[in-house]
ZADOGU-596068 format. One record per residue (C-alpha): residue in one letter; x, z, y. Coordinates in steps of 0.5 Angstrom, whole numbers, padded with zeros to 4 digits, always signed. Example, Ala and Ser with C-alpha at 12.3 -4.5 7.8 and 13.67 -1.06 7.14 Angstrom:
2
A+0025+0016-0009;S+0027+0014-0002;
***
This chain:
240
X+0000+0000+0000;X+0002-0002+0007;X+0001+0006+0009;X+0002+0007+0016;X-0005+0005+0019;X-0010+0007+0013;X-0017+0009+0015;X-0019+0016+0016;X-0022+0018+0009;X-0031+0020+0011;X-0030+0025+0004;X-0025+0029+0009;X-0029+0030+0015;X-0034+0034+0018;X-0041+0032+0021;X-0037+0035+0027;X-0031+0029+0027;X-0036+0023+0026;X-0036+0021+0033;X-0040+0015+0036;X-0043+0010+0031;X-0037+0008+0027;X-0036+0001+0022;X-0036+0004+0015;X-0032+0001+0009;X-0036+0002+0003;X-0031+0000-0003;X-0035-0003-0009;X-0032-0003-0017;X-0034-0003-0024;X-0032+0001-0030;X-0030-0004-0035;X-0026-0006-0039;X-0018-0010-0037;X-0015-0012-0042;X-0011-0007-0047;X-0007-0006-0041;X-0011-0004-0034;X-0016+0002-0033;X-0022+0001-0033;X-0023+0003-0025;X-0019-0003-0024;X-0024-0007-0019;X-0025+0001-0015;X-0019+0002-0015;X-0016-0004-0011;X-0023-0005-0007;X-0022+0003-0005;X-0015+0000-0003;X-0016-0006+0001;X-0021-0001+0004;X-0017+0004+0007;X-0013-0002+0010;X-0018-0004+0015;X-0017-0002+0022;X-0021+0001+0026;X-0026+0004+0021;X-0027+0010+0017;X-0026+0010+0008;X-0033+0012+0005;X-0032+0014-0003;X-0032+0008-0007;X-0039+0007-0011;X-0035+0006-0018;X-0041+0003-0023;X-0043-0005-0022;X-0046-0010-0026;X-0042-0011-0032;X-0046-0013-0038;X-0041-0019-0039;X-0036-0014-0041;X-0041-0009-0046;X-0038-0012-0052;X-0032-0008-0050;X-0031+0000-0050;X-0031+0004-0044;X-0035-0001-0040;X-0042+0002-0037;X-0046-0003-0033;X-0052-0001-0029;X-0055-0007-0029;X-0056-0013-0023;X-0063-0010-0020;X-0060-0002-0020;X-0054-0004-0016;X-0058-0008-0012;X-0063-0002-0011;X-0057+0003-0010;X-0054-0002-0005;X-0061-0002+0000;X-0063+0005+0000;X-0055+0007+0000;X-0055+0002+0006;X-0061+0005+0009;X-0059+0012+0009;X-0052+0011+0012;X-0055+0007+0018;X-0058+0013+0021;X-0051+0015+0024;X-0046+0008+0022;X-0046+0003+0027;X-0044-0002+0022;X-0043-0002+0015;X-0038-0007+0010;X-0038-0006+0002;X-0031-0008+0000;X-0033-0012-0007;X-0028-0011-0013;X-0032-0014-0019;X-0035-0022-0019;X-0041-0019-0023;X-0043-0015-0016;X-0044-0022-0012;X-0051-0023-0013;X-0054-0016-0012;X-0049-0015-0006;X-0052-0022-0003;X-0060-0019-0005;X-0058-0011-0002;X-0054-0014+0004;X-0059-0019+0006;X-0065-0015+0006;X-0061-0010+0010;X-0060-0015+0015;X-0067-0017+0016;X-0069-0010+0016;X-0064-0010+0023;X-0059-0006+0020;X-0051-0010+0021;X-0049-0010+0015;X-0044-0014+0011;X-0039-0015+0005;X-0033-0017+0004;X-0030-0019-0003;X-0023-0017-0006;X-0020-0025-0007;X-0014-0029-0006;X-0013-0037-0006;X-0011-0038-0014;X-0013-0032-0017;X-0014-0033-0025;X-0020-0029-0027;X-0019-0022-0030;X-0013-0018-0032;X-0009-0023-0032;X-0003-0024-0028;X-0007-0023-0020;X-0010-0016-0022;X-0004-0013-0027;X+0001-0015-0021;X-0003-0012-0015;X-0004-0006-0020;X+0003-0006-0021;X+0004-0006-0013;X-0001+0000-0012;X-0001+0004-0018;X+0005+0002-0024;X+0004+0008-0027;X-0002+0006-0030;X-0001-0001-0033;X+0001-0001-0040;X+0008-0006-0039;X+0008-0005-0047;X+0001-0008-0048;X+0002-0015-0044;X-0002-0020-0047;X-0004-0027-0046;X-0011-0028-0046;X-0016-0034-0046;X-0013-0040-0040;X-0018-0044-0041;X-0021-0045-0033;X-0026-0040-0032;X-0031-0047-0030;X-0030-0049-0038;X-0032-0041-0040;X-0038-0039-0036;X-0044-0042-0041;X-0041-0039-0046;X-0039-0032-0042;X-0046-0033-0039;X-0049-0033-0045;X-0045-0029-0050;X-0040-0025-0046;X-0032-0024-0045;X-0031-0022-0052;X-0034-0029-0054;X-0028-0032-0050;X-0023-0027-0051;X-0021-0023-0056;X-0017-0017-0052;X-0021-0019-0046;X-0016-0022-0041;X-0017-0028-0038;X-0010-0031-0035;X-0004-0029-0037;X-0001-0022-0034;X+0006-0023-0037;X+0008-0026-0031;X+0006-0021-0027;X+0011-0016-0022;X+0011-0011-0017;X+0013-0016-0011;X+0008-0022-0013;X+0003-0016-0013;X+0005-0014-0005;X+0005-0021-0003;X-0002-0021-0007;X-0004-0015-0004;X-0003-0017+0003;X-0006-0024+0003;X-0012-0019+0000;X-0011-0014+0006;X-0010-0019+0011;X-0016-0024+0009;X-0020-0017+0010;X-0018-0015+0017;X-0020-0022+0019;X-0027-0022+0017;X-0028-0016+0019;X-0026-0016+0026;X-0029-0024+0027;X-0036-0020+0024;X-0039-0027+0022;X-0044-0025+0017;X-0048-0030+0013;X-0055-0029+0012;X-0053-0026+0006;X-0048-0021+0010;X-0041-0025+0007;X-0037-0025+0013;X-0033-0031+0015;X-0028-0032+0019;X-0030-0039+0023;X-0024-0044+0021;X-0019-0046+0028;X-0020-0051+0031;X-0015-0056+0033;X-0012-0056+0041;X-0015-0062+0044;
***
């Protein structure tokens, strides 16, 4: 982590220290399964970084379950489903508006992208200026594989397994989706990696990770949400 601006930590303060109308940063993850070689709480944990990065906001605590049904077929995975994330997101939504400004959902998990786009929206056309945000970079392979492990590898080495680096299924996530979609992750691979993680390092991780961060910050200080809440930033335009 970068470590010299991180955002205050809302668990920490008193109702007191909660001045003005702050931005929250909600980071959203998963418990489920990352290969032989990651934590379960991979997605939180590199959501709960990212957002801790982001300046001029305060961290909320990470909401650590999504929607993981994909990853069932594996041990430790607990899901709660696309519609009890979405209900979870819209009345978490409505409660903190009452004292927020503005509110982000730092999204880790890619099974969390519809109920962001459901709960988030309906925010936003109840009033409320809500956004999300998700945790990508350009050319990331698709789960446990070389981008995850090497950003882990960066936040926390100590709880990768380097032993147990195995490659997984390289087939392009657009060729595996019918079958994932149907049957799930164990169906298309069989120690749950998708990509190769053996290539991954520390150094690659911070280059990663701070791509991540940097993609973040911008989205969220242009603020230019969809109507679904996905923050964009508006491409440059060439001088004229």
């Amino acid at each position: 982590m970068t470590g010299d601006r991180r955002a205050p930590q809302l668990a920490d303060l008193t109702w007191p220290e909660i001045a003005g109308r702050p931005t929250v940063a909600v980071p959203l993850g998963s418990v489920e399964q990352h290969g032989p070689h990651l934590p379960l709480d991979t997605d939180t944990a590199i959501a709960t970084a990212v957002a801790r990065e982001l300046p001029d906001t305060v961290t909320a605590p990470a909401i650590g379950y999504g929607s993981s049904g994909e990853h069932q077929g594996f041990p430790g995975t607990v899901s709660i489903g696309a519609e009890a994330l979405t209900a979870v997101l819209l009345e978490y939504g409505r409660s903190i508006f009452h004292w927020a400004g503005r509110v982000v959902f730092v999204n880790g998990h890619g099974g969390n992208l519809a109920p962001l786009a459901a709960a988030v929206g309906r925010l936003r056309a109840e009033g409320r200026d809500a956004g999300w945000l998700p945790c990508a970079v350009a050319g990331a392979d698709a789960h446990a594989g070389h981008t995850e492990t090497a950003i882990m590898l960066h936040l926390a080495p100590d709880r990768v397994h380097a032993d147990r680096l195995e490659q997984g299924n390289l087939a392009a996530i657009e060729t595996l989706l019918p079958r994932l979609r149907v049957a799930g992750v164990a169906a298309v691979s069989a120690n749950g990696v998708l990509g190769d993680p053996r290539s991954a390092g520390a150094a690659a991780g911070a280059r990663l990770f701070h791509e991540m961060v940097a993609a973040a910050a911008a989205a969220v200080e242009v603020w230019a949400p969809r109507a679904d809440g996905l923050l964009q930033v508006p491409p440059v335009s060439a001088p004229d």
